[in-house]
N, CA, C and O atoms as a Maestro MAE file, in Angstrom:
{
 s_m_m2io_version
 :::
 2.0.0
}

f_m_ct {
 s_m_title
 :::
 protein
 m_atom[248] {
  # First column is atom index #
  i_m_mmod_type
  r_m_x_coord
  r_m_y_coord
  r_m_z_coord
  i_m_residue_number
  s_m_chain_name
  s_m_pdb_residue_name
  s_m_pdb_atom_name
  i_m_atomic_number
  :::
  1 25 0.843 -1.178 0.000 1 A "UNK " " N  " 7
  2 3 0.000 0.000 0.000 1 A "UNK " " CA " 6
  3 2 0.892 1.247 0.000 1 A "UNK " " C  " 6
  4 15 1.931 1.298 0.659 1 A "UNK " " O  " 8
  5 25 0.260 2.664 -1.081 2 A "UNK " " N  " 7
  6 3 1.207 3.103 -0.799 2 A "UNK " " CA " 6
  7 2 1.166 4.142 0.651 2 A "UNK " " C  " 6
  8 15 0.362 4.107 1.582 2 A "UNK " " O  " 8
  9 25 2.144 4.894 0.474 3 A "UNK " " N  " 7
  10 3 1.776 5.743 1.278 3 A "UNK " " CA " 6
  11 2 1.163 6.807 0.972 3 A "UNK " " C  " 6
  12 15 1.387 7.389 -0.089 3 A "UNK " " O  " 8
  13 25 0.185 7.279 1.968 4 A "UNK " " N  " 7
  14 3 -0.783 8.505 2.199 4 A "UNK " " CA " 6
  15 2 -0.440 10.098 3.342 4 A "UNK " " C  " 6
  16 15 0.346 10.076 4.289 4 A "UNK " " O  " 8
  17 25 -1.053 11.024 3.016 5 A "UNK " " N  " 7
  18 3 -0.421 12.045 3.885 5 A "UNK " " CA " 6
  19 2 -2.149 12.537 4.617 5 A "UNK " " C  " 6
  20 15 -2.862 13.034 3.746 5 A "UNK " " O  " 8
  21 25 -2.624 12.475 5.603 6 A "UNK " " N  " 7
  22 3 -3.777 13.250 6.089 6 A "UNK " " CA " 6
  23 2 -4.216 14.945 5.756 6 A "UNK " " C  " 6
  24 15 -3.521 15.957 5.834 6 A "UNK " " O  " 8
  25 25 -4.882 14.863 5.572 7 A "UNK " " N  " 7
  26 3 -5.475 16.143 4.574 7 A "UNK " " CA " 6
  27 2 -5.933 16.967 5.891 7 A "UNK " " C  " 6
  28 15 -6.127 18.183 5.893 7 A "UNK " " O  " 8
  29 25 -6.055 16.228 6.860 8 A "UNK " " N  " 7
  30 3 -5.910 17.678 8.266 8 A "UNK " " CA " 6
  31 2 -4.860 17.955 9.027 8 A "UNK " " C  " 6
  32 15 -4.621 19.162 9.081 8 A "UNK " " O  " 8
  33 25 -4.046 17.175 9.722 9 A "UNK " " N  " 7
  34 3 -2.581 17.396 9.922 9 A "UNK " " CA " 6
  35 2 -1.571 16.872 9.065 9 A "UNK " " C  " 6
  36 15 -0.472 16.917 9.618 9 A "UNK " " O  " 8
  37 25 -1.548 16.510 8.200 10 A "UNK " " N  " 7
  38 3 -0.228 16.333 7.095 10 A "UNK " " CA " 6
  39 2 0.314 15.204 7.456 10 A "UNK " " C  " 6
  40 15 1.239 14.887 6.707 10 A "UNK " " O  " 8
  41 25 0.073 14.336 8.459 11 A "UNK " " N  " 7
  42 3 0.957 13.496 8.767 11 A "UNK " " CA " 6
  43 2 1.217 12.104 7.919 11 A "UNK " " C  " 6
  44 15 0.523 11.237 8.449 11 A "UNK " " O  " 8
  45 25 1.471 11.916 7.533 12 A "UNK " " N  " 7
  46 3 2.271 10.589 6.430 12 A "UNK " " CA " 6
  47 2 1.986 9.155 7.163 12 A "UNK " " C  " 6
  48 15 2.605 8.874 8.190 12 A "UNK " " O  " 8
  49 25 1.028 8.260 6.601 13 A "UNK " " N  " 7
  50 3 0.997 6.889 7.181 13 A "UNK " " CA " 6
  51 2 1.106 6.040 6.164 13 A "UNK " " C  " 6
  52 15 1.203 6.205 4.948 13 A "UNK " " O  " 8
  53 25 1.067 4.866 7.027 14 A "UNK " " N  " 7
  54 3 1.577 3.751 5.749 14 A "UNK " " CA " 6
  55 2 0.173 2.831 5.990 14 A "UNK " " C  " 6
  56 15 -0.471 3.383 6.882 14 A "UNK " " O  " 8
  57 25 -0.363 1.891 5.612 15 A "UNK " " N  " 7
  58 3 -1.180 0.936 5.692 15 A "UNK " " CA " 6
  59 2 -2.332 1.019 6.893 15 A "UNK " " C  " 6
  60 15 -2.541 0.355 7.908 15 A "UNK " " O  " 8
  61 25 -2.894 2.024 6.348 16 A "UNK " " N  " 7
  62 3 -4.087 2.724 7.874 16 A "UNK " " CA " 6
  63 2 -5.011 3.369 6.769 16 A "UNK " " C  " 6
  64 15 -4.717 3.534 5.584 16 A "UNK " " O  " 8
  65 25 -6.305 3.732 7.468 17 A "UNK " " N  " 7
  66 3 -7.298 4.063 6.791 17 A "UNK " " CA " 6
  67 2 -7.684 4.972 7.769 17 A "UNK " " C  " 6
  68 15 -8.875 5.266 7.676 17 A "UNK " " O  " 8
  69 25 -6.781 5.797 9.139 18 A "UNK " " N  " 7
  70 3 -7.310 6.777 9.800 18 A "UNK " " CA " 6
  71 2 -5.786 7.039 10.084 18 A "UNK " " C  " 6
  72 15 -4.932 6.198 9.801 18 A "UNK " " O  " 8
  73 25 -5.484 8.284 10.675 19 A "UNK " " N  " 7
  74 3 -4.375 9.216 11.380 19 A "UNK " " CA " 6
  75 2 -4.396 8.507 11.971 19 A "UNK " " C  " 6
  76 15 -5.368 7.762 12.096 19 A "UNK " " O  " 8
  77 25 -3.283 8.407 12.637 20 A "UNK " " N  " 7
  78 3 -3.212 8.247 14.627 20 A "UNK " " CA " 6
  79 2 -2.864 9.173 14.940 20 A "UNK " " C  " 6
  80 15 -2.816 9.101 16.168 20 A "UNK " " O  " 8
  81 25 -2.533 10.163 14.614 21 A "UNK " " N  " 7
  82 3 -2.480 11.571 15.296 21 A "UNK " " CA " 6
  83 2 -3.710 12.243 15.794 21 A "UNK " " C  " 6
  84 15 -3.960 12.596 16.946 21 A "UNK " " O  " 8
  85 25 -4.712 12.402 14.302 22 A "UNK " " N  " 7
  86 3 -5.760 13.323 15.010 22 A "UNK " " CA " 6
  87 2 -7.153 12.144 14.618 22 A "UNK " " C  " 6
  88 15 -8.297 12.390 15.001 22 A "UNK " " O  " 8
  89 25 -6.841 11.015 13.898 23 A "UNK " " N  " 7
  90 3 -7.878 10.125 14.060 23 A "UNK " " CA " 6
  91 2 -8.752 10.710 12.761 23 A "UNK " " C  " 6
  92 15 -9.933 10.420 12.952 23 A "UNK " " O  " 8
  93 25 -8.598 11.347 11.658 24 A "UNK " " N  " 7
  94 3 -9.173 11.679 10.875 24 A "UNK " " CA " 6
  95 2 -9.114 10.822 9.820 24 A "UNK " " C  " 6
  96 15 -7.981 10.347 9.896 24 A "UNK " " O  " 8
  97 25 -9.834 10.193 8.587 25 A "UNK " " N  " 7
  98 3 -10.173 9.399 8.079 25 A "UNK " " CA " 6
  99 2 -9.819 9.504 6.171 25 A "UNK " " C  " 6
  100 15 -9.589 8.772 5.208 25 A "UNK " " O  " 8
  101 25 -10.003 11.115 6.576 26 A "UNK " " N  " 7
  102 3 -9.344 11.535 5.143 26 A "UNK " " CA " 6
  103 2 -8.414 11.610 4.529 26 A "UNK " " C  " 6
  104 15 -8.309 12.793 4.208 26 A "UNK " " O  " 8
  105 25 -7.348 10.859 4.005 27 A "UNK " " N  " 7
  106 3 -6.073 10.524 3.461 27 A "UNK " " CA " 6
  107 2 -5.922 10.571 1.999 27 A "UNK " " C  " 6
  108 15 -6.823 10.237 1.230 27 A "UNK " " O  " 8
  109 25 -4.877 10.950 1.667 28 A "UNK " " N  " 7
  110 3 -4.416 11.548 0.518 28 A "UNK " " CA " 6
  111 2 -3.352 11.133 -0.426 28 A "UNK " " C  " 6
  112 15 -2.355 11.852 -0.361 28 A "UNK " " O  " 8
  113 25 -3.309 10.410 -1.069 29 A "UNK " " N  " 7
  114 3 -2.514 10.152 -2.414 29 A "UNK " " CA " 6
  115 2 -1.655 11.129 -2.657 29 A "UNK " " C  " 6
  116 15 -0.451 10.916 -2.512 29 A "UNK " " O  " 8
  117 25 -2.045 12.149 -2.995 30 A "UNK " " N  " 7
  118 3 -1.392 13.209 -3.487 30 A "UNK " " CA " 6
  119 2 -0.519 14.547 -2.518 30 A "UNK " " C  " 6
  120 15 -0.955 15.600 -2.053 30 A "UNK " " O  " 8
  121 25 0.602 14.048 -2.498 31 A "UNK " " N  " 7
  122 3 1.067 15.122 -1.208 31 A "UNK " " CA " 6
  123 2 2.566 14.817 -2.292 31 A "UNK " " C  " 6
  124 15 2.903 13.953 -3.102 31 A "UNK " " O  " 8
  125 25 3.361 16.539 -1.529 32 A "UNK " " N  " 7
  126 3 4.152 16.538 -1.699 32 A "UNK " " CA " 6
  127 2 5.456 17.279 -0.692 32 A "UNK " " C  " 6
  128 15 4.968 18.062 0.123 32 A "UNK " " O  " 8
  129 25 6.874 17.179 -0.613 33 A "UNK " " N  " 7
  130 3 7.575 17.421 0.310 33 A "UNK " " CA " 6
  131 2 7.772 16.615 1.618 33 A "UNK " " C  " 6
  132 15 6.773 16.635 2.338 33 A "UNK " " O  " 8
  133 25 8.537 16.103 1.965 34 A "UNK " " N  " 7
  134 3 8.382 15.594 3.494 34 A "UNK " " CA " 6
  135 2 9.255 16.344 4.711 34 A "UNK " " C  " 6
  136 15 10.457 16.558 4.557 34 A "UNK " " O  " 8
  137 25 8.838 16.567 5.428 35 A "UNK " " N  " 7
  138 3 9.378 16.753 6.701 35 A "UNK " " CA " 6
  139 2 9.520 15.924 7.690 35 A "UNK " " C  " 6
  140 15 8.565 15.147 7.723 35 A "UNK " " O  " 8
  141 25 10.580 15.664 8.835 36 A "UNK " " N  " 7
  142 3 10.743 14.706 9.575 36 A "UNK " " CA " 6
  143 2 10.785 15.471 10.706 36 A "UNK " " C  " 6
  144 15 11.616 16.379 10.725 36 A "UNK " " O  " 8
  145 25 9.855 15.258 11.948 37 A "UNK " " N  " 7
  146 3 10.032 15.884 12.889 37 A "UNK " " CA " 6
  147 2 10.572 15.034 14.506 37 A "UNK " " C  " 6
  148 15 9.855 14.234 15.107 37 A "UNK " " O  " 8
  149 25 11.603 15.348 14.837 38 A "UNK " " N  " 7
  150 3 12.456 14.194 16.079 38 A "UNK " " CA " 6
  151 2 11.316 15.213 17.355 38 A "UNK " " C  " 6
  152 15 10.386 14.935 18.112 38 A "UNK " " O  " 8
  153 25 12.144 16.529 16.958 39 A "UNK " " N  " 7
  154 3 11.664 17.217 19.216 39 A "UNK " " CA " 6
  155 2 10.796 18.189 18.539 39 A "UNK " " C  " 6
  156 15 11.458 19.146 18.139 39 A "UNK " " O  " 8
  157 25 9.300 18.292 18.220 40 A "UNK " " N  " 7
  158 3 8.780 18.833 17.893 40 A "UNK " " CA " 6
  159 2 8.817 20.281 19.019 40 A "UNK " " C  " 6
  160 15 8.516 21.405 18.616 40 A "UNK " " O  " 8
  161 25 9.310 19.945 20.699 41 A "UNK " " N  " 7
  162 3 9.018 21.128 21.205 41 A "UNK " " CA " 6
  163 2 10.471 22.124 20.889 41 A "UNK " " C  " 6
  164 15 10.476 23.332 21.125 41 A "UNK " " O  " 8
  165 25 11.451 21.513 20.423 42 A "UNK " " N  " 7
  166 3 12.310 22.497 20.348 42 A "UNK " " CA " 6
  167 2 12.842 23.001 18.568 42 A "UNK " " C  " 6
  168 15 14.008 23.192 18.223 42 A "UNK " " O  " 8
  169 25 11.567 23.126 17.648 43 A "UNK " " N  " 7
  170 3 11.824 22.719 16.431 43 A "UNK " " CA " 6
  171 2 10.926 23.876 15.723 43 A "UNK " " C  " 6
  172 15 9.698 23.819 15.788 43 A "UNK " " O  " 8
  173 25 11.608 24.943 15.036 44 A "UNK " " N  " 7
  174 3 10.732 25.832 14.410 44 A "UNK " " CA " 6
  175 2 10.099 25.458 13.106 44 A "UNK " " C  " 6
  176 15 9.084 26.139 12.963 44 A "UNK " " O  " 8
  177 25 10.257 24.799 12.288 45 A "UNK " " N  " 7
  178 3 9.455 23.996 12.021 45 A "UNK " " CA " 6
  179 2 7.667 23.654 11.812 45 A "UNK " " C  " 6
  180 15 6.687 23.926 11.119 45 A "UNK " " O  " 8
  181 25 8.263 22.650 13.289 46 A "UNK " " N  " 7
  182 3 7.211 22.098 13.503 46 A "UNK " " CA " 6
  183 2 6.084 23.050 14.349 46 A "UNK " " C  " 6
  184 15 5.020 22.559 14.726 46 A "UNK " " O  " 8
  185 25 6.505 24.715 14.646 47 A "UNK " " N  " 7
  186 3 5.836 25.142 14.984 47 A "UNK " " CA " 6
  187 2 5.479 26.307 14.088 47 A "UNK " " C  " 6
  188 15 4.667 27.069 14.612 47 A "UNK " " O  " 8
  189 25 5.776 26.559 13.174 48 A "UNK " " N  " 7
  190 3 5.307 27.211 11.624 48 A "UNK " " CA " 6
  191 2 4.330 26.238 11.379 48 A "UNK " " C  " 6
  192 15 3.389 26.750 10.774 48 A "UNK " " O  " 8
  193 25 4.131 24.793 11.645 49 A "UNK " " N  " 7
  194 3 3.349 23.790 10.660 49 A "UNK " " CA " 6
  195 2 2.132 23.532 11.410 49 A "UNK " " C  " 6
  196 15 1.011 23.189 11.033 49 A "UNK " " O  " 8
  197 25 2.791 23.866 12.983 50 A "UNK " " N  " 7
  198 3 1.295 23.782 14.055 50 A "UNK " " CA " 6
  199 2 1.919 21.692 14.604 50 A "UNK " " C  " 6
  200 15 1.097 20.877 15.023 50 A "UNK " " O  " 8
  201 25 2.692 21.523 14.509 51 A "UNK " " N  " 7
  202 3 2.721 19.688 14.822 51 A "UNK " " CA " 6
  203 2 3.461 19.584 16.044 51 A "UNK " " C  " 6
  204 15 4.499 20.154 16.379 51 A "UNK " " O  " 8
  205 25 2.686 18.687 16.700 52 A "UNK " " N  " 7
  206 3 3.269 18.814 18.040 52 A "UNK " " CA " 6
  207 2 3.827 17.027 18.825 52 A "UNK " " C  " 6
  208 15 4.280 16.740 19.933 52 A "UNK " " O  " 8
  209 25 3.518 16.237 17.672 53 A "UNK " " N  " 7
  210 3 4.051 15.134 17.714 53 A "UNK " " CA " 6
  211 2 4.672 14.589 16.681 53 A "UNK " " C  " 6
  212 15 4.230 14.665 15.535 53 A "UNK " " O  " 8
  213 25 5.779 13.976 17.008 54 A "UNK " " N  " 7
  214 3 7.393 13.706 16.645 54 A "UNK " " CA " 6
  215 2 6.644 12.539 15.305 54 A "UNK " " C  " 6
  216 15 5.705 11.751 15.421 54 A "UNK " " O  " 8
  217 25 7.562 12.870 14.027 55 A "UNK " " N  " 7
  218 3 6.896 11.223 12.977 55 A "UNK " " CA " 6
  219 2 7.246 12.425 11.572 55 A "UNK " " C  " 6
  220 15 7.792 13.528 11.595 55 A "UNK " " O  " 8
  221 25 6.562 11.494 10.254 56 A "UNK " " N  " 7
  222 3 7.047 12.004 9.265 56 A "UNK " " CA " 6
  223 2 5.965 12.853 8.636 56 A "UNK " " C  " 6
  224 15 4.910 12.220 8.623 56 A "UNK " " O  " 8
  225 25 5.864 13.921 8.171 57 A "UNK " " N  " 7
  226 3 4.625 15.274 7.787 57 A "UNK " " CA " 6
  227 2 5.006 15.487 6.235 57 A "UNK " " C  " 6
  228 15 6.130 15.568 5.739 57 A "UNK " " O  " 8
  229 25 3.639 15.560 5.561 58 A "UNK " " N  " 7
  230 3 4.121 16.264 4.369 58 A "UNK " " CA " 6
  231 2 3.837 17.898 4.004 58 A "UNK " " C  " 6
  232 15 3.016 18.685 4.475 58 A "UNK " " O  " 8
  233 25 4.685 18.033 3.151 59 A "UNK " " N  " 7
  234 3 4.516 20.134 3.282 59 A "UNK " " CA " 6
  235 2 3.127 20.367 2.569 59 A "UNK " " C  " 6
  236 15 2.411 21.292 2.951 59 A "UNK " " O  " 8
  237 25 2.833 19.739 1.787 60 A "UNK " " N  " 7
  238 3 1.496 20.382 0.920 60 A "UNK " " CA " 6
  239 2 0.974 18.884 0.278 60 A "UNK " " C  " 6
  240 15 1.631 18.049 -0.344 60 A "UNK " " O  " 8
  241 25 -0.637 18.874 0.721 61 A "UNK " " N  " 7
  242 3 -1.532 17.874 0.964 61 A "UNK " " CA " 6
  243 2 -2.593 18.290 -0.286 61 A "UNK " " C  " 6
  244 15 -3.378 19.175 0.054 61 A "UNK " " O  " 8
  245 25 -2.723 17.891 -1.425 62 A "UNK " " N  " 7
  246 3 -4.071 18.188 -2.252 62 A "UNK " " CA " 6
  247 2 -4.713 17.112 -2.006 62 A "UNK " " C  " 6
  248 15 -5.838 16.943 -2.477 62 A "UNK " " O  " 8
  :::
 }
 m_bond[247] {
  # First column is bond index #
  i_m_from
  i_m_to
  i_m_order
  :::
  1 1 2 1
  2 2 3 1
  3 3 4 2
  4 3 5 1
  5 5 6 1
  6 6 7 1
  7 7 8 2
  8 7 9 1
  9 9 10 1
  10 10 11 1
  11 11 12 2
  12 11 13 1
  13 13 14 1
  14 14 15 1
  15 15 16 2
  16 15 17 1
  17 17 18 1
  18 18 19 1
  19 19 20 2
  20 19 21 1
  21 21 22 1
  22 22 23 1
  23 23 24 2
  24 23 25 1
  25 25 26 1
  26 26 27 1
  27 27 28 2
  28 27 29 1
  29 29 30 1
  30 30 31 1
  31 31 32 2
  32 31 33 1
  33 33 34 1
  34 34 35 1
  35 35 36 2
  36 35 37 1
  37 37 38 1
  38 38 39 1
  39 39 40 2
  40 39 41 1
  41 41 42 1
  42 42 43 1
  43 43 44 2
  44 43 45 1
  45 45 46 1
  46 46 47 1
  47 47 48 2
  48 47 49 1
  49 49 50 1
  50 50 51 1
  51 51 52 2
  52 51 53 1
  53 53 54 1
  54 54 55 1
  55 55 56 2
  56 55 57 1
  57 57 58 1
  58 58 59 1
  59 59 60 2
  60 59 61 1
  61 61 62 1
  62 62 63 1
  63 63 64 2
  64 63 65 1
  65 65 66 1
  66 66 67 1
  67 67 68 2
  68 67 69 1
  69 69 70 1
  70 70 71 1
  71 71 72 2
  72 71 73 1
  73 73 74 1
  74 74 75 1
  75 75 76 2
  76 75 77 1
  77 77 78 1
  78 78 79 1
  79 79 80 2
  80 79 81 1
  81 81 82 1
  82 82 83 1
  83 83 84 2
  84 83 85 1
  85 85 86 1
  86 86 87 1
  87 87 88 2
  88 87 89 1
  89 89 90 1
  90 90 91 1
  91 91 92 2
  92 91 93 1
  93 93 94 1
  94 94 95 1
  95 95 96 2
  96 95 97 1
  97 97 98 1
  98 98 99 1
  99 99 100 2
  100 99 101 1
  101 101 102 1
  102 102 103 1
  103 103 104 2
  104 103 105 1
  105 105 106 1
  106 106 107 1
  107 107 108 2
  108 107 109 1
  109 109 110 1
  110 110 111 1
  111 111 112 2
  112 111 113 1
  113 113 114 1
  114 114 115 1
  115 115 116 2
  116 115 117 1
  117 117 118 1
  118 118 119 1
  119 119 120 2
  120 119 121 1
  121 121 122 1
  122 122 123 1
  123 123 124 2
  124 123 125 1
  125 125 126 1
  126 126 127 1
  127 127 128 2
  128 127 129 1
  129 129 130 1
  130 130 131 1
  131 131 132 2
  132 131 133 1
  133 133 134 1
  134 134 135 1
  135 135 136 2
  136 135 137 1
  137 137 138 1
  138 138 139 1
  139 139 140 2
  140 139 141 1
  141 141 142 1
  142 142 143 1
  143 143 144 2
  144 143 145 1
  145 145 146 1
  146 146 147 1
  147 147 148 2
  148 147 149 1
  149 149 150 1
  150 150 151 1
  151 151 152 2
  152 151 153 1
  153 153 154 1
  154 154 155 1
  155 155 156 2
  156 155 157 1
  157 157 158 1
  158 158 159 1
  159 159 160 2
  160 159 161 1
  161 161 162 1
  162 162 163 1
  163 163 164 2
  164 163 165 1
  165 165 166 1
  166 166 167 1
  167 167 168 2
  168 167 169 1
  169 169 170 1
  170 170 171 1
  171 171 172 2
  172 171 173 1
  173 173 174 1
  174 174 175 1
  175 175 176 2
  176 175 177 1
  177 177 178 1
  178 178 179 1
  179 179 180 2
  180 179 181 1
  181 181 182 1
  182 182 183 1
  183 183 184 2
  184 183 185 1
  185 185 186 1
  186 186 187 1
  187 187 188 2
  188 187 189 1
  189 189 190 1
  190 190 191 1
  191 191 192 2
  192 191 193 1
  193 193 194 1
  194 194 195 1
  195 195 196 2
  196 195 197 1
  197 197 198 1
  198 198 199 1
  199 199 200 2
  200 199 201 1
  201 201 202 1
  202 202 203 1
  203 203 204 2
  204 203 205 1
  205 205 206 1
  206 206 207 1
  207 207 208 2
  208 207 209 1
  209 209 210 1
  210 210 211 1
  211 211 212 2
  212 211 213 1
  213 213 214 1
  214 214 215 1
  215 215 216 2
  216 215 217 1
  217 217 218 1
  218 218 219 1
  219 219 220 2
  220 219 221 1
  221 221 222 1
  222 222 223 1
  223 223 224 2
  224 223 225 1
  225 225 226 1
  226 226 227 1
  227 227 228 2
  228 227 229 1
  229 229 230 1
  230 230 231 1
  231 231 232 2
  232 231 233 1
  233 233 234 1
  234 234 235 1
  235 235 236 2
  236 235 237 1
  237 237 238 1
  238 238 239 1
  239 239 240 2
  240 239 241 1
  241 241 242 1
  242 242 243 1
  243 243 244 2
  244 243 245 1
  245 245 246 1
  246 246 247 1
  247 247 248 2
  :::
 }
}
């Protein structure tokens, strides 16, 4: 399966049909860019993007 990026927090899963981040159901084929986030609290970043748990995000979700 491939991988998907969530169309409400960006977050990138592999073989799931919901986030485990925010539990949302809507997943996306089409994403592009990745970001990898380790210490989301010490990471500007991840706080431009709003993500507050550590895993892999994509930059832009159609």
């Amino acid at each position: 399966m491939a991988e998907k990026a969530c169309r409400n927090c960006n977050r990138i899963v592999e073989d799931a049909s919901e986030c485990p981040v925010c539990k949302n159901n809507d997943l996306s084929d089409s994403w592009n860019g990745l970001v990898v986030i380790y210490n989301p609290e010490d990471s500007e970043i991840s706080e431009k993007m709003g993500i507050n748990t550590p895993g892999r995000y994509a930059i832009r979700v159609k």
